[in-house]
C-alpha positions as CSV (number, residue, x, y, z in Angstrom):
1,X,182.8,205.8,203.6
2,X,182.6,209.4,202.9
3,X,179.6,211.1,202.3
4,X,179.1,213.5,199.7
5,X,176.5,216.6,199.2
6,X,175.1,214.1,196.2
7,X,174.9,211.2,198.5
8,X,173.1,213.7,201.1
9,X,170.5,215.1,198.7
10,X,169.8,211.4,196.9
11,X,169.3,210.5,201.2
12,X,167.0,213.3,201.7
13,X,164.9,212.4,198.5
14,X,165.0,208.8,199.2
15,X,163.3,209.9,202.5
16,X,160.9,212.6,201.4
17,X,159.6,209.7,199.1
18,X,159.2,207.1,202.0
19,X,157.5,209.7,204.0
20,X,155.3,210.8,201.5
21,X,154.2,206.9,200.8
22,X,154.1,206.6,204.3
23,X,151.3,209.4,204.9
24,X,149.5,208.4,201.6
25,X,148.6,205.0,202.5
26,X,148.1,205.4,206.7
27,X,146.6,209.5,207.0
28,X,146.1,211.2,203.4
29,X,143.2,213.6,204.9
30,X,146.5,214.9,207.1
31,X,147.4,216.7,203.5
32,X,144.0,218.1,203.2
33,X,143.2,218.6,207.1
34,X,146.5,220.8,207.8
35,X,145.7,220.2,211.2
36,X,149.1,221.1,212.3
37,X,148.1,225.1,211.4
38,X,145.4,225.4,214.7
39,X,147.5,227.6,217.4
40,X,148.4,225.9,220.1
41,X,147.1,222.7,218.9
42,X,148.8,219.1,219.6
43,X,149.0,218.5,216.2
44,X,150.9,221.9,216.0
45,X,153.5,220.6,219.1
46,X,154.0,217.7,216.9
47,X,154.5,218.7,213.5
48,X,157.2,221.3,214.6
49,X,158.8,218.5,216.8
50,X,158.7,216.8,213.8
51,X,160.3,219.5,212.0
52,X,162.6,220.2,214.7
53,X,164.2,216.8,214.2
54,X,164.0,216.8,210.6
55,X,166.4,219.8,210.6
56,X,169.1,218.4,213.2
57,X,169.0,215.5,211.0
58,X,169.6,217.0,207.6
59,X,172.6,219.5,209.6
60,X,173.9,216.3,210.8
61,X,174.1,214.5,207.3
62,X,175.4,218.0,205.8
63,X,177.8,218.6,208.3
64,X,179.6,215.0,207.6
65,X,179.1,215.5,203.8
66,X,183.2,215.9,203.6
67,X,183.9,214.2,206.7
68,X,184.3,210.3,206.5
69,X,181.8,207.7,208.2
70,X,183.0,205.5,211.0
């Protein structure tokens, strides 16, 4: 199967959606609270773990948008 920019951005959306459904029904005063924003806080450690993650993950599915899946 090989994975096109397309198939990565339709991935990515698919995701953004679970995630935002996710956060909605389980922590919605996380949107409003911005906890994440408090120096030094462990909500702060988190989130850019969080982030951290998110970005190996979408330069992983990038980086194999031409190269087939095994």
């Amino acid at each position: 199967m090989v994975i096109t920019t397309r198939t990565a951005v339709s991935d990515i959306e698919r995701r953004h959606d679970e995630l935002a459904d996710w956060l909605q029904r389980r922590a919605a005063h996380s949107i409003k609270d911005q906890n994440h924003l408090d120096e030094g806080s462990i909500a702060q450690t988190y989130w850019h773990y969080g982030y951290l993650m998110a970005t190996k993950d979408v330069l992983a599915l990038l980086g194999n948008a031409s190269t087939p899946r095994h």
